[in-house]
ROKE-786168 format. One record per residue (C-alpha): residue number from 1; residue in one letter; y, z, x. Coordinates in steps of 0.02 Angstrom, whole numbers, plus 32768, in hexadecimal, padded with zeros to 4 digits. Example, Ala and Ser with C-alpha at 12.3 -4.5 7.8 and 13.67 -1.06 7.14 Angstrom:
ROKE-786168
     i   aa      Y      Z      X
     1    A   7F1F   8186   8267
     2    S   7FCB   8165   82AC
This chain:
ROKE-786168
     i   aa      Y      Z      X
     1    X   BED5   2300   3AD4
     2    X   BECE   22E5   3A1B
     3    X   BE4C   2328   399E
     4    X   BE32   22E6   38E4
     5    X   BDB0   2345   388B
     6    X   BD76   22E4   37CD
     7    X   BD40   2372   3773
     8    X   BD33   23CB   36BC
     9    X   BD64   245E   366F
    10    X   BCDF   24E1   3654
    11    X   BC7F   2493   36DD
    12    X   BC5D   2531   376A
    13    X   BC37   24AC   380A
    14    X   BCDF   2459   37D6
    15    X   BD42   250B   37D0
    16    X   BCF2   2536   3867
    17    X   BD23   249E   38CB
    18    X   BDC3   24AD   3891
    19    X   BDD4   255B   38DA
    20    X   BD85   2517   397F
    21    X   BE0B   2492   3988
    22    X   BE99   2529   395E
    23    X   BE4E   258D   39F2
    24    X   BE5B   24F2   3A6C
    25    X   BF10   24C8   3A2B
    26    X   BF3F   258B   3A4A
    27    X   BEE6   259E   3AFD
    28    X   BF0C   24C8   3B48
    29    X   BF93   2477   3B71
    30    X   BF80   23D6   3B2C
    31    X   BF0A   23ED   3AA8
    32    X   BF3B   23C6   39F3
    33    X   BEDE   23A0   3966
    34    X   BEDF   2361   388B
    35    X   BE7C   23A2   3815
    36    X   BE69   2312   379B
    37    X   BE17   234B   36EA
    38    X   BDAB   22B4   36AA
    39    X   BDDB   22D8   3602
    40    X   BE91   2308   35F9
    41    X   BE9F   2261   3666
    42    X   BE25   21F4   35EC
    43    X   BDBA   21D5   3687
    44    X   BD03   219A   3642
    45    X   BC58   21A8   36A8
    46    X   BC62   20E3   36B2
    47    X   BD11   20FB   370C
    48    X   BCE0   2180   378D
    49    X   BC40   211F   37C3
    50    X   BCAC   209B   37E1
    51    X   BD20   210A   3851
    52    X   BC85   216A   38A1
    53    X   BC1F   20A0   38C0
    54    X   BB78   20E8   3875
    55    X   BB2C   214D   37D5
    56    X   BB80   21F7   3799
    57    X   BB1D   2265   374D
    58    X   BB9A   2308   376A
    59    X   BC32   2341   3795
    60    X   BC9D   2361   3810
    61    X   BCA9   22E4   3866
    62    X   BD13   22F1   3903
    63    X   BD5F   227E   3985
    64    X   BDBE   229C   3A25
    65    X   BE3B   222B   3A56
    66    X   BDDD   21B5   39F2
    67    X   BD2D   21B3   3A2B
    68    X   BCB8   2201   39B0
    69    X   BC6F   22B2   39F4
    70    X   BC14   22D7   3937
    71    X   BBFC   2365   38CA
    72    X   BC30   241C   38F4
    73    X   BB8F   2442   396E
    74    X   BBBD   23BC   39CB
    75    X   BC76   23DC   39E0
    76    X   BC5C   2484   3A0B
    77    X   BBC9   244F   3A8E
    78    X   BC44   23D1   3AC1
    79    X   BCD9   2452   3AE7
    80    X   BC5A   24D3   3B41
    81    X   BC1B   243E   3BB9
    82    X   BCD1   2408   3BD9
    83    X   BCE8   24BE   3BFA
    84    X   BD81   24C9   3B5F
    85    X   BD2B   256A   3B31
């Protein structure tokens, strides 16, 4: 299972997904993930709504194994129903 999280630095959703994905990596076999910072990587808004298929109007923005789950809430929602955490 592979994770890629867009984020931003100084963003606290963003630094807390990425410490979600961390804890998954550590506790499942399996799980990996990328942390991909929109502006060291030149990524603009206009790219990552093409990637996401709809409007961004914050970041992160996370996908597993390439189907969009969304921002941080989500994810972590996501990883408690799948019982990850």
């Amino acid at each position: 299972m592979y994770t890629v999280i867009f984020g931003r630095q100084g963003c606290p959703y963003c630094v807390r997904a990425k410490q979600i994905a961390e804890n998954l990596k550590d506790s499942m076999d399996g799980f990996d993930f990328r942390y991909v910072d929109i502006h060291e990587e030149g990524i603009s808004k206009g790219d990552l709504e093409k990637t996401v298929g709809k409007p961004v109007h914050t970041v992160p923005q996370i996908f597993i194994d390439r189907q969009h789950i969304g921002g941080c809430n989500e994810f972590e929602a996501h990883a408690r129903q799948q019982q990850w955490l």
